[in-house]
C-alpha positions in Angstrom: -7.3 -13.2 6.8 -5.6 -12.0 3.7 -2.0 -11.9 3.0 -0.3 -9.5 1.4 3.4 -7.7 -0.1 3.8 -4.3 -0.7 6.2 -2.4 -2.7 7.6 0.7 -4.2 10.1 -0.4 -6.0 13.0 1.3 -4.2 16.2 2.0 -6.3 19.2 1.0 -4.1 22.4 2.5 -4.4 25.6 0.3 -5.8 29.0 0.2 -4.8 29.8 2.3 -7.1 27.4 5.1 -5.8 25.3 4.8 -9.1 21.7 3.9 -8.3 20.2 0.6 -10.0 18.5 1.4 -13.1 14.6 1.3 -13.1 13.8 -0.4 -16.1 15.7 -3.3 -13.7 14.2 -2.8 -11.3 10.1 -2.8 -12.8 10.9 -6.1 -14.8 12.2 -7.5 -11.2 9.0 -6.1 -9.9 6.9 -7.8 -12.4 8.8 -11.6 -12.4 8.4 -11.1 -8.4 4.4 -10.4 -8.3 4.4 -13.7 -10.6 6.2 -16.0 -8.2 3.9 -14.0 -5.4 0.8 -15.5 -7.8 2.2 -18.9 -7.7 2.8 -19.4 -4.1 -0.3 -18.0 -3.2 0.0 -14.6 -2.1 -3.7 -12.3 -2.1 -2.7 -9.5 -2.5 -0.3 -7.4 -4.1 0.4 -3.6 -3.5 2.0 -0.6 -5.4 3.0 2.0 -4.5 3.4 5.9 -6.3 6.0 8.1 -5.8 8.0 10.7 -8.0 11.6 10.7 -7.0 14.9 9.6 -8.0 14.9 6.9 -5.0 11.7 5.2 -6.2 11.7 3.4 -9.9 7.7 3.4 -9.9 5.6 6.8 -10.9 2.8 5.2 -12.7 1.7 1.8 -10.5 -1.2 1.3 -12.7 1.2 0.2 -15.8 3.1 -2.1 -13.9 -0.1 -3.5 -12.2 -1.1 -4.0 -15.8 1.7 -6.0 -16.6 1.9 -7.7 -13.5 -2.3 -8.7 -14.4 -0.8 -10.4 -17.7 1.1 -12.7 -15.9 -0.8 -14.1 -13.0 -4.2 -15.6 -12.5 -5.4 -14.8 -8.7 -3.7 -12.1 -6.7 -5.4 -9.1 -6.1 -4.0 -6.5 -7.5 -3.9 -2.5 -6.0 -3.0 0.5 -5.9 0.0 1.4 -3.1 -1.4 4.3 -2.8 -3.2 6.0 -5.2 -1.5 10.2 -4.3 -5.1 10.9 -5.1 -4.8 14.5 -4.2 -2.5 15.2 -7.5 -4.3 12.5 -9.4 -7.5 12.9 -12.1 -10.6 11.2 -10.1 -11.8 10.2 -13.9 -8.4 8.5 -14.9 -8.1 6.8 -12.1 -11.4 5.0 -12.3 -10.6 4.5 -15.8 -6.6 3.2 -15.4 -8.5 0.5 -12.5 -11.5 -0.2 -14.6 -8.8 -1.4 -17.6 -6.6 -3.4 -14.8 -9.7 -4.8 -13.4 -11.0 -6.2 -16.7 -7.4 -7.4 -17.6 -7.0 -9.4 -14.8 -10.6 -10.5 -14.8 -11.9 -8.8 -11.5 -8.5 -8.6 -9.4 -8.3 -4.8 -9.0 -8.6 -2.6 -6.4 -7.6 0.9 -5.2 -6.1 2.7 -2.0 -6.6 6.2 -2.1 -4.6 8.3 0.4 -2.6 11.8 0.7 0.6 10.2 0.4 4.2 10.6 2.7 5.8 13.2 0.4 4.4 16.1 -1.5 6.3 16.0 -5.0 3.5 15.4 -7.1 2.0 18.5 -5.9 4.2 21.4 -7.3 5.0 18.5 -10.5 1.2 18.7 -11.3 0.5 22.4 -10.7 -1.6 21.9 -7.6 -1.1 24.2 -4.4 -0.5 23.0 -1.0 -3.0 25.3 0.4 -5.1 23.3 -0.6 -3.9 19.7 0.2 -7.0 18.7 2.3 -9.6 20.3 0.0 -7.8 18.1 -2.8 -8.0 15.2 -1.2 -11.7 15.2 -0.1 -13.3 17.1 -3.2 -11.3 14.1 -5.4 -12.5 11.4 -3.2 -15.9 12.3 -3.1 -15.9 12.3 -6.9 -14.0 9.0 -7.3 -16.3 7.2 -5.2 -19.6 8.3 -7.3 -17.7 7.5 -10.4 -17.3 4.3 -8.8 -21.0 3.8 -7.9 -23.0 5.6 -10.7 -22.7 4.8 -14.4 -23.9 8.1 -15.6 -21.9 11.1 -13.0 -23.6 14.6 -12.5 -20.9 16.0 -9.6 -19.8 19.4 -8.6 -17.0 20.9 -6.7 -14.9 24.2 -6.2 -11.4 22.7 -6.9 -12.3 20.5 -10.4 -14.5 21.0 -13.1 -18.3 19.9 -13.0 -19.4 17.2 -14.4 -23.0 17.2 -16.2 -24.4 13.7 -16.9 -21.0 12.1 -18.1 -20.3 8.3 -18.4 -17.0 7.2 -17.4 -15.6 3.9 -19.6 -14.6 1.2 -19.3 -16.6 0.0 -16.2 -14.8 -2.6 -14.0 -15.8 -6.0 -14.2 -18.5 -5.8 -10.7 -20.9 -3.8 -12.1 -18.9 -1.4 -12.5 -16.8 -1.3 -8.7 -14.0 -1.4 -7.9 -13.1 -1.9 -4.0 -11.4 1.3 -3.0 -9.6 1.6 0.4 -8.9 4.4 2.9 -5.3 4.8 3.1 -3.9 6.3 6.3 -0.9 7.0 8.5 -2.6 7.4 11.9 -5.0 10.8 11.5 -8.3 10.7 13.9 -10.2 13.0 11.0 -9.1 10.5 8.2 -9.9 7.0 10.3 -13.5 9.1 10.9 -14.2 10.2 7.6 -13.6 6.1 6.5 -15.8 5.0 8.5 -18.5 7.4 7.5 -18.2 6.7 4.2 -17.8 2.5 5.1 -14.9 2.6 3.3 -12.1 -1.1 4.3 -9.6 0.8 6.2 -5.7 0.0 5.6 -3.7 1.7 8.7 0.4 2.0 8.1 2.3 1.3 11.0 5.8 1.8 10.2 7.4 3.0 13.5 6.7 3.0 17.4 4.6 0.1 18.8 1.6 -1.2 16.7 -0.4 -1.4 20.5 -0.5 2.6 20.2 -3.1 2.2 17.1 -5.8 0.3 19.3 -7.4 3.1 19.8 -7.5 4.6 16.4 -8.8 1.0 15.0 -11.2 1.0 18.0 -12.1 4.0 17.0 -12.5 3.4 13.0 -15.1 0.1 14.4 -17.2 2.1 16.7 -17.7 5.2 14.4 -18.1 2.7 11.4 -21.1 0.4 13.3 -22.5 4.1 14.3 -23.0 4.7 10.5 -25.1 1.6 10.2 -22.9 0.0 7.7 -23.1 -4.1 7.8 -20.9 -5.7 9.8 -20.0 -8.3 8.1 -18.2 -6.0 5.5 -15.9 -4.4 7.7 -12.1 -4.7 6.3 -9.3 -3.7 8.3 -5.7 -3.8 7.5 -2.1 -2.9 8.3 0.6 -2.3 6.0 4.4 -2.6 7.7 8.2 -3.2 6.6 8.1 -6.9 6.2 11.2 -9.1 5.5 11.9 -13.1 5.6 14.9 -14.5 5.8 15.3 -18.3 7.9 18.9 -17.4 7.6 19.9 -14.9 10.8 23.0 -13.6 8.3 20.4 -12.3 5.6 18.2 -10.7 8.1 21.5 -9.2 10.0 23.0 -7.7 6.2 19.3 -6.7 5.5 20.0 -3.7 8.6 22.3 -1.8 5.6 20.1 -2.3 3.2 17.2 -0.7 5.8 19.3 1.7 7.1 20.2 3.3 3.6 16.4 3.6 2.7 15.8 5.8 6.2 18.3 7.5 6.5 17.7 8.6 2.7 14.7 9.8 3.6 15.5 10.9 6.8 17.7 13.7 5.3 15.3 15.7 4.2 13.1 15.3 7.2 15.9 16.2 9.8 15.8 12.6 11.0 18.5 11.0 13.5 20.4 8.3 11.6 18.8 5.1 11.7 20.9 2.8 14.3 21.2 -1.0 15.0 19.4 -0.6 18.0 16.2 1.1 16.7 16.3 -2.2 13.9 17.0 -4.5 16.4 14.2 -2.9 18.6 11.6 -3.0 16.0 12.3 -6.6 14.9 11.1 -7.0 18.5 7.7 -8.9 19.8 6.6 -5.1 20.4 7.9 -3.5 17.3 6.9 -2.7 14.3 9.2 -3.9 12.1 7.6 -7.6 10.7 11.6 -8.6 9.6 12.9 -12.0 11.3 12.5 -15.9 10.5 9.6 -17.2 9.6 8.3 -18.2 12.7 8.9 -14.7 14.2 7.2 -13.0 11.4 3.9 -15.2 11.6 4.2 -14.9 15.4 3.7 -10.9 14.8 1.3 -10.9 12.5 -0.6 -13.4 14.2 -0.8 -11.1 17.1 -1.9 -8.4 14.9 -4.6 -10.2 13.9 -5.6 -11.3 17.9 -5.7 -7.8 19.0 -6.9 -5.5 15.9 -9.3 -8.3 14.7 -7.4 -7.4 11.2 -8.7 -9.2 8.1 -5.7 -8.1 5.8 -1.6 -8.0 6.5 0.5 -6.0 3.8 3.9 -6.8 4.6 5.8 -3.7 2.9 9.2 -6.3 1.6 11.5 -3.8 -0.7 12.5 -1.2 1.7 16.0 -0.5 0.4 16.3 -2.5 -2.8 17.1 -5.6 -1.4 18.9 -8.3 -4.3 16.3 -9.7 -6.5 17.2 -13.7 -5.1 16.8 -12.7 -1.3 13.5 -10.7 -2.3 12.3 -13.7 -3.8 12.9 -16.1 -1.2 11.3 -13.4 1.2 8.5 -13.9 -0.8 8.1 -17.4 -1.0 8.8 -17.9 2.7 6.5 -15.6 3.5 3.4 -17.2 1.1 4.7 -21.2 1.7 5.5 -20.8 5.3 3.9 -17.6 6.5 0.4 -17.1 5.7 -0.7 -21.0 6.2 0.0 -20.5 9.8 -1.8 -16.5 10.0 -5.1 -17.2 7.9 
């Protein structure tokens, strides 16, 4: 099994009030995915987003840097909004990292937790599902054919066109499904024998059997080979082997939520509901080491999961704890879960 660290580069708010600058927070970004390199992380994972709470718009530049300085972690997309996004750029943007980095990029496509980039790139959301499929479907064939002849009702046609640079793999890139927990989405993946990367952020990660079940069964009933099957789960992830850290990490949590909760007409996020997801039941992956590779160890035992993206910036935690997160997580962690 793989081992993975997500981010999306969260701008925490200072004692001031003033949020931390971005430009901070992307060169933090970039000397962490190093020291992920070096203690022998797989994969790392980037999120988009465009709002004032996230520092990273554009993950494919700072995947590029991050390709310049390291030498064998995979490198992808966190997701790629690819609703909002240009199917052609985005091949092209993955095609560059990938030959960068020597055959280390990938791509997960979904629809994305907020809709900003929608009204920011003059697309309606009438037509968010049509987006999303129409785009896909084109992406893909960029992906497998050199020389594209598509069409589609949302995007203009395209006759015969080669798309350049092709990634290092003949040309492929490995491109994810994305997805929060939607039957029709976990379906359509499968058809399509597409890896599958489920987010499990809140709840109980037992209530997804079914929908991984489900993602196996329909994928083997499109005769794709067996043996290529990728599952994975992506969830707030933090290490700390000192029980202060993880007990200040709760503010640090609590502003990101309840941030976003706002907006959403959420509860504020209490003690008890961190405190009940750090639980052997919960879905929060934040606790010693030992607790951490206990979870994720169960993960593997009843999805049959063959990556783990541990999501470790929620609420801009300081640069020195991240980074011990990160080393405990490829030094202690993932020798125990492979």
């Amino acid at each position: 099994m793989e081992l993975g660290i997500g981010m999306f580069g969260d701008l925490g708010i200072g004692a001031g009030g003033k949020r931390k600058d971005a430009g901070e927070k992307i060169r933090e970004i970039v000397a962490q995915v190093k020291r992920m390199d070096e203690v022998g992380i797989d994969v790392f994972a980037l999120g988009e987003h465009h709002r004032p709470d996230y520092a990273v718009s554009s993950p494919e530049i700072v995947l590029a840097a991050a390709a310049s300085v390291t030498k064998n972690i995979k490198l992808a997309s966190g997701v790629t909004v690819l609703s909002s996004a240009e199917p052609v750029k985005v091949y092209q943007d993955f095609a560059t990292i990938d030959l960068i980095s020597d055959g280390r990029a990938e791509i997960f496509v979904g629809r994305g937790s907020f809709i900003e980039s929608f009204p920011l790139f003059g697309y309606s959301l009438n037509d968010y599902e049509a987006l999303f499929d129409e785009k896909l479907d084109l992406l893909l064939k960029i992906n497998a054919e050199e020389n594209v002849t598509w069409h589609g009702n949302l995007r203009a046609s395209m006759e015969n066109q080669t798309v350049y640079p092709r990634a290092k793999n003949k040309g492929k890139l490995p491109i994810w499904r994305a997805v929060g927990g939607t039957p029709q989405s976990v379906l359509s993946a499968a058809k399509l024998g597409m890896p599958l990367i489920v987010a499990i952020i809140g709840g109980m990660p037992i209530q997804f059997k079914n929908l991984i079940d489900f993602y196996k069964q329909e994928y083997r009933s499109a005769g794709h080979p067996e043996e290529e099957m990728q599952i994975a789960i992506h969830s707030h992830t933090f290490v700390s082997d000192e029980k202060s850290v993880i007990d200040g990490y709760f503010n640090n949590y609590k502003s990101q939520m309840d941030g976003i909760g706002r907006s959403r007409g959420w509860a504020p996020f209490t003690k008890m509901q961190y405190e009940g997801g750090r639980g052997k039941d919960g879905a929060l992956f934040i606790g010693n080491s030992s607790e951490v590779a206990d979870k994720i160890a169960y993960m593997k035992e009843i999805f049959g999961i063959t990556r783990f993206i541990g999501h470790m910036d929620v609420g801009d935690p300081a640069d020195d704890i991240m980074m011990k997160s990160i080393e405990l997580f490829g030094e202690k962690i993932a020798p125990q879960v492979r």
